[in-house]
N, C-alpha and C positions, 0 to 999 in steps of 0.2 A: 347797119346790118343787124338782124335777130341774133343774140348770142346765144340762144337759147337751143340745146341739142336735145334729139330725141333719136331714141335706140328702137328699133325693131327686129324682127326674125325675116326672113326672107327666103323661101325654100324656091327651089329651079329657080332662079334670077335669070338666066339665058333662055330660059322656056324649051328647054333639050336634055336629054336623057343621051348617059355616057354608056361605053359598051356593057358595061355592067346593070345598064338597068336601074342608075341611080345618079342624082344629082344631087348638088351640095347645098348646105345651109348656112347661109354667110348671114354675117350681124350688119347691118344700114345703121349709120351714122348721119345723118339729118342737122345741116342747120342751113336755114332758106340765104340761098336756094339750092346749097352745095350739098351734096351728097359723098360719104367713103365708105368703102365695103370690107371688112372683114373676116376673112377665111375662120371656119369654127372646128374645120378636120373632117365636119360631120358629113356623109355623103346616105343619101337613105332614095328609098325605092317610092314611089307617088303613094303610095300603101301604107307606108310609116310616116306618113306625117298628116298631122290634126289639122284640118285649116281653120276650124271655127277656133280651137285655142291656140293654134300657132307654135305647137309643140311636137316634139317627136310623141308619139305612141308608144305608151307599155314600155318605154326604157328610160328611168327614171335617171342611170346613170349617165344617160349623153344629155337630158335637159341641167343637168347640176353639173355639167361641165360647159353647155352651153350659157347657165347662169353663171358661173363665174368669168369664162371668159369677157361677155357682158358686162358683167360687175368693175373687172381690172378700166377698162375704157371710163365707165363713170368713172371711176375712183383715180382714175390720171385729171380727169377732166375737171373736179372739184381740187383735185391740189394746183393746179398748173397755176393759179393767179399765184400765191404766197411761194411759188417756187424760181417764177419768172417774173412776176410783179406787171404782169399784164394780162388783159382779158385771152380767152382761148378758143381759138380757131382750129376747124378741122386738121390744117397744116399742121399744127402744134402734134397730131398725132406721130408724127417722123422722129420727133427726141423721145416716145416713149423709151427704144432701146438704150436708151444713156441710163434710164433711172434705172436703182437699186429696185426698184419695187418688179422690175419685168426682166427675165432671163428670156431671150432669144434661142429658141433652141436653133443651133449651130449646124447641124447635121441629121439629126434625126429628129422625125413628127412625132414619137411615140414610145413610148418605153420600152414595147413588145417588139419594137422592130431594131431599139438600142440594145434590145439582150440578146437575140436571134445575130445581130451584127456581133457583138462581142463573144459571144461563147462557139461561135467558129474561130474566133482569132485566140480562143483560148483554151481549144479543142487538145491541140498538140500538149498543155498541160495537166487534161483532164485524164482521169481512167473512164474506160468506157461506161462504166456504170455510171460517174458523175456525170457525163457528156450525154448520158439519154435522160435522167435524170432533168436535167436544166432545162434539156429540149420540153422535156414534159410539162415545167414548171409555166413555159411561157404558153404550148397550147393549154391549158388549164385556165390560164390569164386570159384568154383572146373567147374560149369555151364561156366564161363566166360573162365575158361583157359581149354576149349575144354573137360572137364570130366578126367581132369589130378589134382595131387594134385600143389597145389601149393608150392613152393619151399622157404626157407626164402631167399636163393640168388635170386629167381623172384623180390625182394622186392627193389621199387625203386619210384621217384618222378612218371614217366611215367606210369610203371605199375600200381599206383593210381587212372592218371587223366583216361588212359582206362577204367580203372575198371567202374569211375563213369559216363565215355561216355558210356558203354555197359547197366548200369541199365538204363540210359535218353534216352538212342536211338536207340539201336539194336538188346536189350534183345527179344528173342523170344514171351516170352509168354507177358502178358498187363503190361504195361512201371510203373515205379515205380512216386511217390510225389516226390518229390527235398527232403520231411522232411524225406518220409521213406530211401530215399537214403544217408542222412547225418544219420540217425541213423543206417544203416549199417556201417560208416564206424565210427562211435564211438566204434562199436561192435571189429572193425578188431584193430582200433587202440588200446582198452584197453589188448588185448592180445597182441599185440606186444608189448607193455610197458612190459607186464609180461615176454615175452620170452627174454627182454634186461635184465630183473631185476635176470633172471635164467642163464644169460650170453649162450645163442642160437644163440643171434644176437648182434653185436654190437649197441649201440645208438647210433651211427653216422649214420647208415644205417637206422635209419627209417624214414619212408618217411614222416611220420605225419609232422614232424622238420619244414616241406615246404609247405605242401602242405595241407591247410586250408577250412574247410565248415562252413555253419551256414545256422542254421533254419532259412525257409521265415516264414512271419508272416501268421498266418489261422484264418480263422474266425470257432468257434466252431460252431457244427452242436446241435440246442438245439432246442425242444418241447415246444411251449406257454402250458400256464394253459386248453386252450379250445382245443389244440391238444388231451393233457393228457386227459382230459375227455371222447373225442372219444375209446381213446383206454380203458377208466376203463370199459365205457360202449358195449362194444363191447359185443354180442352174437353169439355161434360158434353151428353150423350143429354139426348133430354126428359124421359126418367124420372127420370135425377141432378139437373135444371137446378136442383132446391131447396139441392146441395150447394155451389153458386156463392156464397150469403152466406154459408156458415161457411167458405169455403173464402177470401175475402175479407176477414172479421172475424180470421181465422188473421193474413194477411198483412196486415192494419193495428195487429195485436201486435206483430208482426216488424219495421214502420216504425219505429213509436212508442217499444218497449222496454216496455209497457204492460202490466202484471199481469193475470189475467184478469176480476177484479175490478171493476179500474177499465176496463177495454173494454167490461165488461158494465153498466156503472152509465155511462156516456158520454150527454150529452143537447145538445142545442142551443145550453143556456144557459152550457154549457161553452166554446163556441167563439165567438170573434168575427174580424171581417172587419177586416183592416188593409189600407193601401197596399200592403203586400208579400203578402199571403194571407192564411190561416188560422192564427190563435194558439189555443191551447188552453190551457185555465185549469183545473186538478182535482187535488184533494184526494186524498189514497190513501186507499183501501178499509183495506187495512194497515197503514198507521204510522198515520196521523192522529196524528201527533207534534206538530206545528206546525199555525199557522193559517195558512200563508202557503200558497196552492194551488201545484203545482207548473205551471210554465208551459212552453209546447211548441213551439216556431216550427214549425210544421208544412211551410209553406213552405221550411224551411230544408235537410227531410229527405228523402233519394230524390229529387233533383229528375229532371225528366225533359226535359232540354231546355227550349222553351220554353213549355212543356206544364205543367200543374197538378202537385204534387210526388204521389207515390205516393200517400201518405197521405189529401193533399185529393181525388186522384180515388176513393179508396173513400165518403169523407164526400159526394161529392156526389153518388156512385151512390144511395147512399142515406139520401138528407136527407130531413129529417122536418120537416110544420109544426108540428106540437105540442109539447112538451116530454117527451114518453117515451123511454128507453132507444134510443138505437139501433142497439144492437147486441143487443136486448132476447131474449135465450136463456139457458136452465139451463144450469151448470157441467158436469153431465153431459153433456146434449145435443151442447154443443159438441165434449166431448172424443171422444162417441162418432161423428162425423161425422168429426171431425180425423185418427183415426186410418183411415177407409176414406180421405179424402183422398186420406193418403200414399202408401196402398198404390196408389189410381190415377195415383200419379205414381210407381209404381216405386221407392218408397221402402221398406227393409225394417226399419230404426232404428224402437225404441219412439219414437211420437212421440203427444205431449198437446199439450193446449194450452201450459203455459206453457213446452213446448219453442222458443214464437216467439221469449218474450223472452230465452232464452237466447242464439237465435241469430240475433236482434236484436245484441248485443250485441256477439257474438263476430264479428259483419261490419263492425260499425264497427272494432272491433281490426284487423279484417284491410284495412281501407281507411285505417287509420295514423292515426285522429282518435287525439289527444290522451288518455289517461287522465283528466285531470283532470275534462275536458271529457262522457268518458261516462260519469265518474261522477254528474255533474250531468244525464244524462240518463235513468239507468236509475236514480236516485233512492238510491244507495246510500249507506248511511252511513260507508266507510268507504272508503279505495282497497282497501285488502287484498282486500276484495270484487270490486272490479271487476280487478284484478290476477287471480283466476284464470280471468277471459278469455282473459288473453296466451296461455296455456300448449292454451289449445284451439284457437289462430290457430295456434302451434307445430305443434299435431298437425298440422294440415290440410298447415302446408310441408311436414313430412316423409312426410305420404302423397303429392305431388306429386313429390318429390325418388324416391319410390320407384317411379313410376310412368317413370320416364325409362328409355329403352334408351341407355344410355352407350357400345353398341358405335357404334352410327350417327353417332357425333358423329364430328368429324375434329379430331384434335391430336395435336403431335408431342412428346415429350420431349426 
């Protein structure tokens, strides 16, 4: 018998197109007279594929996954003598899955379809922002490699640094932050930890190992004390009057120090009545670190004279007998309300929702509470965190300080 094996590309091998309009690209394994055929993932339409070069068209990343695939078959084929200390037969291809050098994926074709699986089964521990978030991260994945799944043999140092050329540079729709782009790829890299730790992919193959980001530093986007007033005082047409609860839910963020999360997950069973007011008792959407809720004197915050404190008078604008949400709106919703808000109060600063809790935050700085104290309020893990409030209280002095006419003053030297 010719021991002698030859690889080729083979597009429709059944000479039939599937409902889709596309058939597959299997690898031919040749040696006279036996032939074995290898599935490559690839399925493409009579349109994408080259026949004179025998290649996919214009997608550079499924021939460098179809060459590798290719590559692993040689490279079993040239060790198998010193491994088994006999010549090598097509057969011999059946102990690939024994060796160390080939991970069998087990369950899943794909990486895009091993994080779509997993972050439903991990939904229940996300907040909703995380959970769209993730969602996003994998169309992005599927978006860059042409509306193909992505393969976990695609997975390589290069096919990283694309990835993050395509969000900075040539992504169709509007180009991503440098921070939302590293928080993509913390998304991709924590599931590929988990597909190594499920043995889908080896650790040696993942690209993270190499290939390193890091958040630039930002300056938060936060509302002075005479911003926030524009907006409490703000009056709405009857046509806006619907912009009155998000324009309220905004300023019970701004109270609170409250993530958008947990303002929108807010129920009844949260709050209870004391001698002194309203306590509030809730869990982060976010950390869910601890079992111990975090607790909120509500009374204690904004007061207003001898008037209900800020906060209690939003909750009892709109108290609820049931247990549902009540601040019960989509993340989107709110943010896209939030931002005409600002502008009807003359404000031209990006502003989102979780600008409240920023500038929550950075009011108690400016009204001299304690550090310690709002760290324990805005629920941070660290001071360091809450430490770069001060430096946005700072901004604000020195925009006042620049605002002064020093002619008008009267002193003598």
């Amino acid at each position: 018998m010719n021991t002698k094996i030859t690889y080729r590309l083979i597009y429709n091998r059944a000479g039939k197109l599937g409902k889709t309009g596309k058939a597959p690209v299997v690898i031919e394994a040749y040696q006279n007279p036996d032939r074995r055929y290898f599935s490559t993932g690839v399925k493409l339409k009579p349109s994408e594929w080259d026949k004179k070069k025998n290649e996919v068209k214009g997608n550079p990343a499924y021939n460098a996954t179809i060459s590798k695939q290719k590559a692993v078959l040689e490279d079993f084929e040239l060790r198998f003598p010193s491994l088994y200390g006999r010549a090598f037969s097509l057969d011999d291809f059946d102990l690939m899955k024994n060796q160390d050098m080939v991970i069998k994926p087990k369950k899943q074709q794909s990486l895009t379809a091993f994080m779509l699986e997993q972050i439903e089964k991990d939904k229940s521990k996300l907040s909703y922002s995380a959970y769209t978030r993730y969602k996003r991260t994998v169309s992005n994945l599927i978006d860059f490699n042409q509306g193909q799944p992505v393969l976990f043999i695609d997975l390589d140092y290069e096919f990283v640094e694309n990835y993050e050329r395509y969000l900075r540079d040539t992504r169709p729709a509007k180009k991503y932050h440098p921070n939302t782009i590293v928080n993509d790829h913390k998304v991709i890299k924590e599931y590929i930890q988990k597909a190594v730790y499920m043995e889908l992919i080896k650790a040696s193959k993942n690209p993270y190992l190499q290939f390193t980001f890091k958040k630039e530093p930002s300056d938060k986007d936060v509302l002075y004390p005479e911003e926030i007033r524009r907006i409490e005082e703000l009056t709405f047409s009857t046509e806006q009057q619907h912009l009155e609860f998000y324009r309220d839910t905004f300023l019970f963020s701004i109270y609170t120090l409250l993530r958008i999360s947990d303002v929108t997950n807010l129920r009844s069973s949260n709050l209870t009545n004391t001698d002194k007011g309203l306590l509030l008792e809730i869990k982060s959407q976010k950390t869910r670190k601890t079992n111990s809720p975090h607790k909120l004197p509500l009374y204690d915050l904004h007061k207003a004279g001898n008037e209900l404190s800020l906060p209690e008078q939003v909750l009892h604008k709109y108290a609820r007998e049931d247990n549902r949400p009540i601040f019960n709106r989509s993340h989107p919703k709110l943010n896209e309300h939030i931002k005409t808000i600002a502008a009807l109060a003359g404000i031209t600063k990006r502003v989102t929702f979780h600008t409240a809790r920023h500038s929550g935050i950075t009011w108690l700085v400016i009204l001299g509470l304690e550090l310690p104290h709002i760290q324990k309020l805005a629920q941070h893990s660290t001071i360091a965190t809450t430490m770069q409030y001060v430096h946005l209280a700072e901004h604000l002095t020195g925009e006042r300080l620049s605002k002064i006419d020093w002619s008008k003053t009267k002193h003598k030297l």
